[in-house]
DRENROTOR-368932 format. One record per residue (C-alpha): residue number from 1; residue in one letter; x, y, z. Coordinates in steps of 0.05 Angstrom, whole numbers, plus 32768, in hexadecimal, padded with zeros to 4 digits. Each point is the difference from the previous one (the first is absolute). Layout:
N
<r><resi>NUM</resi><resn>A</resn><x>X</x><y>Y</y><z>Z</z></r>
...
REM end
This chain:
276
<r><resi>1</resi><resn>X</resn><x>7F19</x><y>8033</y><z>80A1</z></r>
<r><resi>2</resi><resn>X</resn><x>7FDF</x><y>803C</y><z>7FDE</z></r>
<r><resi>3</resi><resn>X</resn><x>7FC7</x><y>8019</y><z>8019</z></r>
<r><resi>4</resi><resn>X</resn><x>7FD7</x><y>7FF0</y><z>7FC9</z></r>
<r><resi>5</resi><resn>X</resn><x>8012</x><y>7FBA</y><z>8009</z></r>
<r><resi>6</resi><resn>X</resn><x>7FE9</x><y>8007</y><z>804F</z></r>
<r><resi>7</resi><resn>X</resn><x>7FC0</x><y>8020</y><z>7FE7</z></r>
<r><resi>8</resi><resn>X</resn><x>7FEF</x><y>7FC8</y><z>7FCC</z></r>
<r><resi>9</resi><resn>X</resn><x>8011</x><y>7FD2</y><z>8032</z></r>
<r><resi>10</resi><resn>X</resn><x>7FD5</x><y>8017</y><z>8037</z></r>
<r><resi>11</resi><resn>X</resn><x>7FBF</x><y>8008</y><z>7FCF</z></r>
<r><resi>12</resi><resn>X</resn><x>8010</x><y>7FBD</y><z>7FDB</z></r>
<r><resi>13</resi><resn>X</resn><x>7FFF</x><y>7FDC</y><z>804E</z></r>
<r><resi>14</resi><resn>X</resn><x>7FC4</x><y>8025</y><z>8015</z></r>
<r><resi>15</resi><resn>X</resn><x>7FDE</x><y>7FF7</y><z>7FB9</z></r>
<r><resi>16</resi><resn>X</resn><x>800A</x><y>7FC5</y><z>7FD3</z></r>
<r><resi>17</resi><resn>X</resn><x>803F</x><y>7FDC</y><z>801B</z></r>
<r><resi>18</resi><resn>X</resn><x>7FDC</x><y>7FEE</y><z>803B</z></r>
<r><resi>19</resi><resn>X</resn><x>7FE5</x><y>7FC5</y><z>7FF6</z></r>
<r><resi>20</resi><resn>X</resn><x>802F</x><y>7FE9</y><z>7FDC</z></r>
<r><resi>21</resi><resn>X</resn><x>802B</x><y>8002</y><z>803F</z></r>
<r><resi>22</resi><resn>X</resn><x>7FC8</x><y>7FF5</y><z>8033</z></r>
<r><resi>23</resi><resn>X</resn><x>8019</x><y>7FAD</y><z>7FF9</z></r>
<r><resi>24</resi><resn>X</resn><x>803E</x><y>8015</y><z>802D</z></r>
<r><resi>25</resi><resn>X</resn><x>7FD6</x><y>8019</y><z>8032</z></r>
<r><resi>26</resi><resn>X</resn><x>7FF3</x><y>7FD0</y><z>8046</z></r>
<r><resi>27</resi><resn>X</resn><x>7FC1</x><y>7FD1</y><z>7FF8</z></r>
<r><resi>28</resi><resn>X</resn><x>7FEB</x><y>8023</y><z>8049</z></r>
<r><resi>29</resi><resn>X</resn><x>8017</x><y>8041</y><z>7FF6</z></r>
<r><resi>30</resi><resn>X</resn><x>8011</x><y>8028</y><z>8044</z></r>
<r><resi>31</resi><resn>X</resn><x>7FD6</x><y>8035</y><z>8018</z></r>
<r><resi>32</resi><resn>X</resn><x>8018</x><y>804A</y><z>7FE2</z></r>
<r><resi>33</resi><resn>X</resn><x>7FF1</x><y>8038</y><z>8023</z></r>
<r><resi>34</resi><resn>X</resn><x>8000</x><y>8000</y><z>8052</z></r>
<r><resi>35</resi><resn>X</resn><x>8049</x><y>8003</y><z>802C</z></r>
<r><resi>36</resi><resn>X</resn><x>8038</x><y>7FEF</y><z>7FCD</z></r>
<r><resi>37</resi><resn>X</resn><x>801D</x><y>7FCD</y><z>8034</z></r>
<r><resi>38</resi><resn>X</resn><x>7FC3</x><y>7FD6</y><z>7FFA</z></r>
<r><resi>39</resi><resn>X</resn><x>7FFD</x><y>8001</y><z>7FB7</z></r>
<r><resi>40</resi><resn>X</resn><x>8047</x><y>7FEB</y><z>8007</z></r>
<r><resi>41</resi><resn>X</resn><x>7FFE</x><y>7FC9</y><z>8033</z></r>
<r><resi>42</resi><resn>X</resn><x>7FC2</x><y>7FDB</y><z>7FD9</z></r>
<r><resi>43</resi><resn>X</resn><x>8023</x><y>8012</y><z>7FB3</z></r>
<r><resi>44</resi><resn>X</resn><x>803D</x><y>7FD8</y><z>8025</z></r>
<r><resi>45</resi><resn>X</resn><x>7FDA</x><y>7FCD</y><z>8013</z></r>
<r><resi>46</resi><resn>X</resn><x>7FDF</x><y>7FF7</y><z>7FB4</z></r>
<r><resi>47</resi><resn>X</resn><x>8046</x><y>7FFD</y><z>7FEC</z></r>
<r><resi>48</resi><resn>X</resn><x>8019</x><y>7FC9</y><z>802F</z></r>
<r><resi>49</resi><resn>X</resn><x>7FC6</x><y>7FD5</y><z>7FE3</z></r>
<r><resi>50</resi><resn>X</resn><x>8009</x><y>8007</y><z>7FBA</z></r>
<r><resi>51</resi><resn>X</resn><x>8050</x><y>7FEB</y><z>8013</z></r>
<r><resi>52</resi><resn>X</resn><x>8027</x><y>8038</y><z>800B</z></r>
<r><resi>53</resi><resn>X</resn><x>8035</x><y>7FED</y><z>8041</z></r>
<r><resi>54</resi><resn>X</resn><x>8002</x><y>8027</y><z>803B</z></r>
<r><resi>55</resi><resn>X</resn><x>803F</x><y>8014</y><z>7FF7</z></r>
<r><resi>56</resi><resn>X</resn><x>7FED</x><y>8021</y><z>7FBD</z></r>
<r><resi>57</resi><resn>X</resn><x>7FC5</x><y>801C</y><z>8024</z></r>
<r><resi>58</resi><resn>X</resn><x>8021</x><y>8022</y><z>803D</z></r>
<r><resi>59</resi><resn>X</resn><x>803B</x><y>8021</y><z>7FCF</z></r>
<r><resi>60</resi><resn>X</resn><x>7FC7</x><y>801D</y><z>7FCB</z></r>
<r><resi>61</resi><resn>X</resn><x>7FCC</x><y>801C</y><z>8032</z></r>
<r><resi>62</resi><resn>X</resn><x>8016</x><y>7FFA</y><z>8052</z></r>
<r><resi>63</resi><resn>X</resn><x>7FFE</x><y>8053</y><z>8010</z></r>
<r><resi>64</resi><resn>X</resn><x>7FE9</x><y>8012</y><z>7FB7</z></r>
<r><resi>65</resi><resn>X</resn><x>7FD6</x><y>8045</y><z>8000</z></r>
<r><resi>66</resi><resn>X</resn><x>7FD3</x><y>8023</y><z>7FD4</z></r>
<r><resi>67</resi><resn>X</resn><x>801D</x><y>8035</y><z>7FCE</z></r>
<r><resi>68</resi><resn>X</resn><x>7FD4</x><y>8036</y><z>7FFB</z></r>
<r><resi>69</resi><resn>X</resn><x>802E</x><y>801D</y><z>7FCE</z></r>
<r><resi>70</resi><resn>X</resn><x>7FEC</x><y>7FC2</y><z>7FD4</z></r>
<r><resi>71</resi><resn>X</resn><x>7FB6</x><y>800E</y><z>800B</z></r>
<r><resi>72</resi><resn>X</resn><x>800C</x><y>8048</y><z>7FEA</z></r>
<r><resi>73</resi><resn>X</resn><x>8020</x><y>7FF0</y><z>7FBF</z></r>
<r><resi>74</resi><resn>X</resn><x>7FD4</x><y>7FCB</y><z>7FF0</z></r>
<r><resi>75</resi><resn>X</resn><x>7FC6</x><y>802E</y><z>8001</z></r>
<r><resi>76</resi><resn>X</resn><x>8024</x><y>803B</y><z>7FD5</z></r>
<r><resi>77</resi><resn>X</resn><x>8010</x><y>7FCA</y><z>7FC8</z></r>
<r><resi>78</resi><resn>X</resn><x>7FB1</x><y>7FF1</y><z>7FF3</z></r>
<r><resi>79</resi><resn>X</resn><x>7FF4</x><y>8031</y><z>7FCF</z></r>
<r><resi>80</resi><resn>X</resn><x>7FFD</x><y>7FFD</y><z>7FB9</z></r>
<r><resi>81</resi><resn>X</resn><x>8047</x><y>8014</y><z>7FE6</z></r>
<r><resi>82</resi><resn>X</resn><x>7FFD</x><y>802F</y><z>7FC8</z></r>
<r><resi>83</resi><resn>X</resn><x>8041</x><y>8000</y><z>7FDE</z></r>
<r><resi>84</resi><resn>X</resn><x>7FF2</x><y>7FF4</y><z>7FB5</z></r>
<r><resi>85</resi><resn>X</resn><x>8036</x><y>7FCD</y><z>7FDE</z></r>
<r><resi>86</resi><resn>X</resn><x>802D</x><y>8036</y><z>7FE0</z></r>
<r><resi>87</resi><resn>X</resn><x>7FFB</x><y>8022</y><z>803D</z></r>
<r><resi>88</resi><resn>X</resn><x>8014</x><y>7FBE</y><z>8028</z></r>
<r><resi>89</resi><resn>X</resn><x>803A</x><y>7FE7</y><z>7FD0</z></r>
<r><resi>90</resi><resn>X</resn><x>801C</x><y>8046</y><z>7FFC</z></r>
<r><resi>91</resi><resn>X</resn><x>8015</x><y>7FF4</y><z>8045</z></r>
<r><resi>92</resi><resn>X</resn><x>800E</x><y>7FB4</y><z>8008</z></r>
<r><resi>93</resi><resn>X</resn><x>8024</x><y>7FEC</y><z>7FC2</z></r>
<r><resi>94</resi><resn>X</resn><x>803C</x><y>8033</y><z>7FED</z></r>
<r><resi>95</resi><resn>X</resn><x>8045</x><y>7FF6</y><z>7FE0</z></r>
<r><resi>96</resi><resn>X</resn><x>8022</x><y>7FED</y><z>803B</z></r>
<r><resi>97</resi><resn>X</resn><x>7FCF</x><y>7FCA</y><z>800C</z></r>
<r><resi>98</resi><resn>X</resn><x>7FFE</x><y>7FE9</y><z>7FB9</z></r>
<r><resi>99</resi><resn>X</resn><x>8053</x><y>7FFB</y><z>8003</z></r>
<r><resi>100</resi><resn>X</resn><x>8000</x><y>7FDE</y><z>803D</z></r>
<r><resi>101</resi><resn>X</resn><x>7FD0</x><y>7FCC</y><z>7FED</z></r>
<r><resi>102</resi><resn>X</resn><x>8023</x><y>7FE9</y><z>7FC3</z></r>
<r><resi>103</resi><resn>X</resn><x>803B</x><y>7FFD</y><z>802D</z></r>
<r><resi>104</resi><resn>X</resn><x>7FD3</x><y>7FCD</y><z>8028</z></r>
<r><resi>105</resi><resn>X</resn><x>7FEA</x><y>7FD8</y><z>7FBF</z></r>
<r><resi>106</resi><resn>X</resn><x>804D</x><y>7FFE</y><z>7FEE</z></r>
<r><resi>107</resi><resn>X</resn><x>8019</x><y>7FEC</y><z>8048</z></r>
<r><resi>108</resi><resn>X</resn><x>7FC4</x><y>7FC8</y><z>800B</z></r>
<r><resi>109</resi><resn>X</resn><x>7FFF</x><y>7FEC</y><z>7FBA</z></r>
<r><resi>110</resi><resn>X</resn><x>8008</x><y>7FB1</y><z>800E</z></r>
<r><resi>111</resi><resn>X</resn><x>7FDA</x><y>8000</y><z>803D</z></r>
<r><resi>112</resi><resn>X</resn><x>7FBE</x><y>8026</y><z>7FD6</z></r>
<r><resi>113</resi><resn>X</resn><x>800F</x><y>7FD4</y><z>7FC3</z></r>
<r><resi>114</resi><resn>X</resn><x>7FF2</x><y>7FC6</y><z>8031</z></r>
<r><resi>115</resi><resn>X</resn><x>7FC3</x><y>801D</y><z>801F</z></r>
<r><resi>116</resi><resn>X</resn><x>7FDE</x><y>800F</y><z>7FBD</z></r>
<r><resi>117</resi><resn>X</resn><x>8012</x><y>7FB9</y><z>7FEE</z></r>
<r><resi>118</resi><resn>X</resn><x>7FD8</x><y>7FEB</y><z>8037</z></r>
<r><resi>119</resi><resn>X</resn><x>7FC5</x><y>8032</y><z>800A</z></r>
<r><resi>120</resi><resn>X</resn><x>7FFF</x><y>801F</y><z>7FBA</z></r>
<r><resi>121</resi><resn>X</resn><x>8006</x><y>8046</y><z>801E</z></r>
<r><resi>122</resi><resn>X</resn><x>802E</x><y>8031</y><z>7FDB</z></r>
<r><resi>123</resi><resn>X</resn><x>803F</x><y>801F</y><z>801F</z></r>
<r><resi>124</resi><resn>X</resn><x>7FE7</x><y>8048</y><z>7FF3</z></r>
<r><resi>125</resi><resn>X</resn><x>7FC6</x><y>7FF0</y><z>8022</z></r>
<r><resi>126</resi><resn>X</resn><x>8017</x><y>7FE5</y><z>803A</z></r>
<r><resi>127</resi><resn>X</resn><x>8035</x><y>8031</y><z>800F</z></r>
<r><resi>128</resi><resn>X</resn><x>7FD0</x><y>803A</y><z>7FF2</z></r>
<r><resi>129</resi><resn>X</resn><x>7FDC</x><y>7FEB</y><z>8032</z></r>
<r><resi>130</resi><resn>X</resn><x>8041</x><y>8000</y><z>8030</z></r>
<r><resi>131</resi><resn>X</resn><x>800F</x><y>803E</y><z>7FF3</z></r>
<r><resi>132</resi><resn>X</resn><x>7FB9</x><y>8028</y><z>8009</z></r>
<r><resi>133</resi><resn>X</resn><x>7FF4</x><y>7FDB</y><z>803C</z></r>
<r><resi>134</resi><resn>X</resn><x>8045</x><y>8002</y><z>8029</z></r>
<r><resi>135</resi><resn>X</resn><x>8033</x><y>8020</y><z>7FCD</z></r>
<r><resi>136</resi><resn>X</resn><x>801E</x><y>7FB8</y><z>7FF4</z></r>
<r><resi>137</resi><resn>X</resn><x>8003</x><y>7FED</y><z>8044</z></r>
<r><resi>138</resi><resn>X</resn><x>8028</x><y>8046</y><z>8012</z></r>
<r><resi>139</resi><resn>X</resn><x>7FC4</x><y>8031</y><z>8014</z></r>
<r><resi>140</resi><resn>X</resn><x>7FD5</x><y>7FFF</y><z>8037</z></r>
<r><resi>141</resi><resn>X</resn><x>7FDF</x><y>7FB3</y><z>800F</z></r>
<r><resi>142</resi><resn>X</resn><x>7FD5</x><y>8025</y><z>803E</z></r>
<r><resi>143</resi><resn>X</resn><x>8021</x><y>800A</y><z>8047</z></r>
<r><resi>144</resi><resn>X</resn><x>7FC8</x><y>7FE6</y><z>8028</z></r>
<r><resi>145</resi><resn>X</resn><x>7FF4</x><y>7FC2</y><z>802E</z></r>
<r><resi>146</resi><resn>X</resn><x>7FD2</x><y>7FD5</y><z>7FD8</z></r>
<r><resi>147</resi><resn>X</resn><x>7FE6</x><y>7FDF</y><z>8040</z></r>
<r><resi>148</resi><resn>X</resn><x>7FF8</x><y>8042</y><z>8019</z></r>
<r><resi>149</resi><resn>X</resn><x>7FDD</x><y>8015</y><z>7FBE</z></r>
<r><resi>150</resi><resn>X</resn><x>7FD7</x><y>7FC7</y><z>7FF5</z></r>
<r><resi>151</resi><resn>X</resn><x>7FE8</x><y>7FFA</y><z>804C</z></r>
<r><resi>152</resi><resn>X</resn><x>7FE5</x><y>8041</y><z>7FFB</z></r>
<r><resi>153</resi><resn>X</resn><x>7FD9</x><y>8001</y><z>7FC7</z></r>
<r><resi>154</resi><resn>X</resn><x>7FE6</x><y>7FB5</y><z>8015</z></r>
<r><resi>155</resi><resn>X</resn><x>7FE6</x><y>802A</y><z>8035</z></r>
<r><resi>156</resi><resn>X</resn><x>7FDD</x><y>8031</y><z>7FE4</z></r>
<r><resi>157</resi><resn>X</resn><x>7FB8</x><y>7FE5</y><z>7FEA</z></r>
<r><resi>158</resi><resn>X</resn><x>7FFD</x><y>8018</y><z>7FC0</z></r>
<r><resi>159</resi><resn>X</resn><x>8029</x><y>7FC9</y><z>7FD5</z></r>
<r><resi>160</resi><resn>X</resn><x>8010</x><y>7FD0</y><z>803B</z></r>
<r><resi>161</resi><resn>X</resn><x>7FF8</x><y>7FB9</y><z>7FD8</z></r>
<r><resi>162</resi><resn>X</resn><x>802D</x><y>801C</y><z>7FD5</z></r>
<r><resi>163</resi><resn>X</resn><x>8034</x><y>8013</y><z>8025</z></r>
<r><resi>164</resi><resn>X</resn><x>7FFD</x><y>7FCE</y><z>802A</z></r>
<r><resi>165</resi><resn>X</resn><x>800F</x><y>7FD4</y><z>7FCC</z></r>
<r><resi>166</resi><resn>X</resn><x>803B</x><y>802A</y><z>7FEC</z></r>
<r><resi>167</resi><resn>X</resn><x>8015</x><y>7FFC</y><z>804C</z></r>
<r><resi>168</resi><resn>X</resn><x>8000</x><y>7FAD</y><z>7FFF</z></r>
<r><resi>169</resi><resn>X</resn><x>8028</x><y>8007</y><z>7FC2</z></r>
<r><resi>170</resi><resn>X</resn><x>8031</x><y>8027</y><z>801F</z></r>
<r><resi>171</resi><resn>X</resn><x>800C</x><y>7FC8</y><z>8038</z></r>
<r><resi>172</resi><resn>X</resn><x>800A</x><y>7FD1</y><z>7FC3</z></r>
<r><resi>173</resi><resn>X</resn><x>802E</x><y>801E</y><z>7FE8</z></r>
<r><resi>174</resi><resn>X</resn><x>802B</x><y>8003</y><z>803B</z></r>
<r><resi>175</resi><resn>X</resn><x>7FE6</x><y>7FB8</y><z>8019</z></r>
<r><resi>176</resi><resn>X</resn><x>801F</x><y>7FE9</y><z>7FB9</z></r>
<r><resi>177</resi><resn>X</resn><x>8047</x><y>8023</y><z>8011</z></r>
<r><resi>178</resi><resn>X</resn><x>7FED</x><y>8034</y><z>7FBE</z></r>
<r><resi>179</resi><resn>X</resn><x>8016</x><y>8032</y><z>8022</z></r>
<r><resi>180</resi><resn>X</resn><x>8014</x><y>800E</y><z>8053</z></r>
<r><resi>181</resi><resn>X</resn><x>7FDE</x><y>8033</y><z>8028</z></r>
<r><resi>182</resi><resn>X</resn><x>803A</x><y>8035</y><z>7FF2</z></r>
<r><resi>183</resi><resn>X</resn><x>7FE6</x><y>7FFF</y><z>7FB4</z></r>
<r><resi>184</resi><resn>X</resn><x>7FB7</x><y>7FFF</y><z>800A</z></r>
<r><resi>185</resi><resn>X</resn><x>8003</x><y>8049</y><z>7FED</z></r>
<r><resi>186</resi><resn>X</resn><x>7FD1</x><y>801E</y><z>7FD0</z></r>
<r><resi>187</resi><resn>X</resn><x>7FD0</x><y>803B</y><z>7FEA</z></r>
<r><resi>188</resi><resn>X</resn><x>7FBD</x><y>801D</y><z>8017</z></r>
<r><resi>189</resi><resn>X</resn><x>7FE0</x><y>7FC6</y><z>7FED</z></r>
<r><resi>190</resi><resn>X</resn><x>802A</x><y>7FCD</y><z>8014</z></r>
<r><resi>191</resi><resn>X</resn><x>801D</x><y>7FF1</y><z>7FBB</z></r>
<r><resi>192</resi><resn>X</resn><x>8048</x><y>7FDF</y><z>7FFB</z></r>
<r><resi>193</resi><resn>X</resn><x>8047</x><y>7FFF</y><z>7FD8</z></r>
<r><resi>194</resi><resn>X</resn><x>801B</x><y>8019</y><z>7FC2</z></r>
<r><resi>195</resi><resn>X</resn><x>7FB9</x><y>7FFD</y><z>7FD7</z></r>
<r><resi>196</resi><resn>X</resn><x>7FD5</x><y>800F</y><z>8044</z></r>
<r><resi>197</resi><resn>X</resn><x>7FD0</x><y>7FBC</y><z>8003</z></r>
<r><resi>198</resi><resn>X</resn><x>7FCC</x><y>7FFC</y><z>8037</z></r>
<r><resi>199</resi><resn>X</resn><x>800E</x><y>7FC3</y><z>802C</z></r>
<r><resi>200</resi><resn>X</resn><x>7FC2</x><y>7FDB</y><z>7FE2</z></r>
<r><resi>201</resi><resn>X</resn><x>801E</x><y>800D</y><z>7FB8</z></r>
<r><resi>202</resi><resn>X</resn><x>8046</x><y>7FEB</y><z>8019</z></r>
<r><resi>203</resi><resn>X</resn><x>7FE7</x><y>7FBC</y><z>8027</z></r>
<r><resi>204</resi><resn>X</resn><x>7FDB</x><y>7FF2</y><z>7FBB</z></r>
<r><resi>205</resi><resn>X</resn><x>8030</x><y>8016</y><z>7FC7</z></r>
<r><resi>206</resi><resn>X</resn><x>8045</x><y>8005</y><z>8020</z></r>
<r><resi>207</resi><resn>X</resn><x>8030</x><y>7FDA</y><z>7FE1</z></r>
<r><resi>208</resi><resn>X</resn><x>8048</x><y>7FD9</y><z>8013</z></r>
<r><resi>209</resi><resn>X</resn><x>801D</x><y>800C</y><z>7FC2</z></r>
<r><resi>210</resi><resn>X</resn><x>804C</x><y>8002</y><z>801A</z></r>
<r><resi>211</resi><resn>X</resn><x>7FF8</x><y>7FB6</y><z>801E</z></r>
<r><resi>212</resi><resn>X</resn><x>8014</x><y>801D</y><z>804A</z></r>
<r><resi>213</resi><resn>X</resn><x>7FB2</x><y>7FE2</y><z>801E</z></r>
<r><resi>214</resi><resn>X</resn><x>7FED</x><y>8042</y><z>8013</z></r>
<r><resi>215</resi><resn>X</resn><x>7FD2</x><y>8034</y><z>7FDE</z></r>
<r><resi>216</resi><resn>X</resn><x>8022</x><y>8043</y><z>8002</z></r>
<r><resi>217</resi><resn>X</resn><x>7FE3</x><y>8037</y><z>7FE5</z></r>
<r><resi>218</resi><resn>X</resn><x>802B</x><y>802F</y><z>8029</z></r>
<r><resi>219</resi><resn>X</resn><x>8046</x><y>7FED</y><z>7FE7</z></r>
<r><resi>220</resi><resn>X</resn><x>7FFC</x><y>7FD3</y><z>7FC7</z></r>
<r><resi>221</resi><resn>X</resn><x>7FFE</x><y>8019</y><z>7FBD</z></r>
<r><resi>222</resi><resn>X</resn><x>7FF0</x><y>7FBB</y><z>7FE3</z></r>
<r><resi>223</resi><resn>X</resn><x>7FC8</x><y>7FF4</y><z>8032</z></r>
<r><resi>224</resi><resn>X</resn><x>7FE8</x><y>8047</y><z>7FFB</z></r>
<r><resi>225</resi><resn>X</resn><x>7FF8</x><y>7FFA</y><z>7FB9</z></r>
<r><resi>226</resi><resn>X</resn><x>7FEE</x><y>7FBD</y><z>7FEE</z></r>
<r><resi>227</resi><resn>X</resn><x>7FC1</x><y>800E</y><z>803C</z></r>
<r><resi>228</resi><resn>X</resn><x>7FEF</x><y>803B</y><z>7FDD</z></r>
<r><resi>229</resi><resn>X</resn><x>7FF9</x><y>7FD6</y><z>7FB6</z></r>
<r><resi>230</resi><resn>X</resn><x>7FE5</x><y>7FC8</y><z>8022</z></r>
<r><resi>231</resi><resn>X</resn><x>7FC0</x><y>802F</y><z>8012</z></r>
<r><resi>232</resi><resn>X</resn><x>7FFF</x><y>801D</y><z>7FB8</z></r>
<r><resi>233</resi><resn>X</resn><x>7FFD</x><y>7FB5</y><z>7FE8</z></r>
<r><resi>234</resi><resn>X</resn><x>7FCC</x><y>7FE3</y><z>8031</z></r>
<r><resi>235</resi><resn>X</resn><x>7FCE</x><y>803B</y><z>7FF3</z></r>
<r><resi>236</resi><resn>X</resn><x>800A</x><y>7FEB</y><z>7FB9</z></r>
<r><resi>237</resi><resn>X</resn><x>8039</x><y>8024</y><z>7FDF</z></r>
<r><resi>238</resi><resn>X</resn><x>8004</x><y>7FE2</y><z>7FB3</z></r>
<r><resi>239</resi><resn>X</resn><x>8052</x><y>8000</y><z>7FEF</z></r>
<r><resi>240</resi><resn>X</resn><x>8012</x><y>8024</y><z>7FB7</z></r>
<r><resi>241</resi><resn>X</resn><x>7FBF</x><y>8020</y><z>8002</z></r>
<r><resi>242</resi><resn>X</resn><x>7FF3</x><y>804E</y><z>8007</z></r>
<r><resi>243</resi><resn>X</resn><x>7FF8</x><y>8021</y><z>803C</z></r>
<r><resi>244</resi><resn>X</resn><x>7FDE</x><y>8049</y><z>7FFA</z></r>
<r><resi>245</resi><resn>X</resn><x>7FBC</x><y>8015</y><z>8007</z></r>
<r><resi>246</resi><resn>X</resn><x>7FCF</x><y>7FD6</y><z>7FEE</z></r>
<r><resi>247</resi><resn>X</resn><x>802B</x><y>7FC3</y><z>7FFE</z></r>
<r><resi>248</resi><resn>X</resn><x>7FF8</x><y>7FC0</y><z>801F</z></r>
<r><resi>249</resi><resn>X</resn><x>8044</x><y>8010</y><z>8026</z></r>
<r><resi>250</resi><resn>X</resn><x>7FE8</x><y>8047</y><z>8016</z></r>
<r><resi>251</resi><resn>X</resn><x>7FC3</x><y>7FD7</y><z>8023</z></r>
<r><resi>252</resi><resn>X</resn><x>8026</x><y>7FD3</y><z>8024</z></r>
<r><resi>253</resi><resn>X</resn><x>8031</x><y>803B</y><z>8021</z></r>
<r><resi>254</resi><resn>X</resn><x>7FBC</x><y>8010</y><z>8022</z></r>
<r><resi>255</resi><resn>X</resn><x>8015</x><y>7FCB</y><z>8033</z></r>
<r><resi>256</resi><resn>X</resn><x>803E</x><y>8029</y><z>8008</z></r>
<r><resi>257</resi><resn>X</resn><x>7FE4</x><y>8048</y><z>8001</z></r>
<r><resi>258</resi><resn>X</resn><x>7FAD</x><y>800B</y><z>7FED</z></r>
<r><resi>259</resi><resn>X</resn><x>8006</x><y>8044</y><z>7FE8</z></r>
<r><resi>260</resi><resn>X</resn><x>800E</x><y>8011</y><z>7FAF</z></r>
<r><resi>261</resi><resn>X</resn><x>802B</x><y>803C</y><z>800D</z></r>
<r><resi>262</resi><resn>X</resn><x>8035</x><y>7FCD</y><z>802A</z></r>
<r><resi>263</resi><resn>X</resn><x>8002</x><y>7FCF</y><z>7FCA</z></r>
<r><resi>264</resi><resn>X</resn><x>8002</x><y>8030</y><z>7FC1</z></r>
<r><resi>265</resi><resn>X</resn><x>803C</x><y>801A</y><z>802F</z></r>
<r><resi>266</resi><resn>X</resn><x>8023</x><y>7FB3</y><z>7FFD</z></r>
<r><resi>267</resi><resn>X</resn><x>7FF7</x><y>7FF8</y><z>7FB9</z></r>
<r><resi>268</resi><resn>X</resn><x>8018</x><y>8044</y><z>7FF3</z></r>
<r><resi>269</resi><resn>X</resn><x>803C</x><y>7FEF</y><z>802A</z></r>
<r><resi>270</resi><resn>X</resn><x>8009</x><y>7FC4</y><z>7FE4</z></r>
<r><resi>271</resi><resn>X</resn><x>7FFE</x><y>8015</y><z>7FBA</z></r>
<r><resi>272</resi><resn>X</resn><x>8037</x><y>8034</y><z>800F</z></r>
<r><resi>273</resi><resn>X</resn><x>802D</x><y>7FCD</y><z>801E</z></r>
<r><resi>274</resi><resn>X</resn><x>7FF6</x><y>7FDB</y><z>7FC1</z></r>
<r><resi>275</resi><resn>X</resn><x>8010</x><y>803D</y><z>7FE2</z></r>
<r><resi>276</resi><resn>X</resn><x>7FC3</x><y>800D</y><z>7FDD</z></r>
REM end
């Protein structure tokens, strides 16, 4: 994940994404701040009510610690980022990338045919995404525990209902079978798989679309990319219609990334894939 992306990320959660996401969060919300064990011990016992098992419990959080490293980075990605769009694409979307993507629209042809069938979301768009956000599934999908992540900035006080909701997500997922502990590996924000989803966006848009019963956004390229549509669709993606600036389309990528200079950077992408 760039660090753009982190940086819209971290101002979109603290800013208008918020309560959007708040709904994940525990109805009693555990007590930030104070000795971490605490705050873990009650969170835990949040979690048991609303149904997670013991078992899932004890694997996600028994001997979990804080990540001051997490705290850190959170903190540097606040700021206003102040890359204009040329400045932005320049770096993100290059021949290479280009190339490789149409290698991906050839290669997944049937599979994005089907998807757009169903969700109305274009290949190029879909696969654009991939690629800025993990290099189609290749580049970096974050190297970081997410309970480890998610626990600590639960923790801290200033965006605790949020991330606790993103924490009880997390046990969902695993308490569904989505994923096992050994892939509940993410970035600084606790985002997951090939087009990085918080746990909140993967419990509500993730998608079995290879028929196995599991949602994988880790592994699965149908999953991955049929989850990634199905959010374009819900948050009102319009099929056959345009999607730059001041479209209808370019509003309802807000749900996948707020700020302008992200989007303009899909649609750019995706119009060069299309080879516009």
């Amino acid at each position: 994940m760039s660090k753009l992306r982190r940086a819209i990320l971290t101002c979109a959660m603290t800013c208008t994404l918020g309560g959007a996401l708040l709904s994940a969060a525990p109805a009693q919300a555990a007590r930030c701040g104070g000795d971490f064990g605490s705050f873990i011990s009650s969170f835990s016992a949040e979690a048991a009510q609303a149904g997670i098992s013991q078992g899932v419990i004890a694997q996600a959080l028994d001997g979990v610690t804080s990540d001051p490293a997490v705290l850190a980075f959170d903190r540097r990605q606040r700021g206003t980022f102040n890359k204009s769009f040329e400045q932005y694409v320049a770096t993100r979307v290059g021949a290479g990338r280009i190339n490789a993507g149409r290698a991906m629209l050839q290669r997944h042809a049937s599979l994005l045919s089907r998807i757009e069938q169903r969700y109305g979301v274009p290949p190029e768009i879909l696969v654009a995404i991939w690629g800025l956000e993990t290099d189609f599934g290749k580049g970096d999908m974050g190297k970081l525990p997410v309970f480890r992540v998610l626990a600590t900035l639960a923790h801290d006080c200033r965006r605790t209902d949020l991330f606790q909701g993103e924490l009880m997500a997390a046990l969902k997922i695993v308490q569904r079978g989505d994923l096992g502990m050994r892939d509940m590996i993410g970035a600084y924000a606790g985002e997951i798989g090939q087009t990085q989803f918080l746990p909140s966006s993967y419990i509500k848009y993730g998608v079995d679309f290879d028929g196995n019963g599991h949602v994988d956004l880790r592994h699965s390229v149908p999953d991955v990319l049929a989850s990634t549509a199905n959010l374009l669709h819900t948050n009102g993606w319009k099929a056959g219609a345009d999607y730059h600036q001041g479209s209808a389309n370019f509003d309802a990528m807000r749900e996948w990334n707020r700020a302008e200079v992200y989007r303009k950077t899909i649609a750019y992408f995706a119009d060069k894939l299309a080879g516009q």
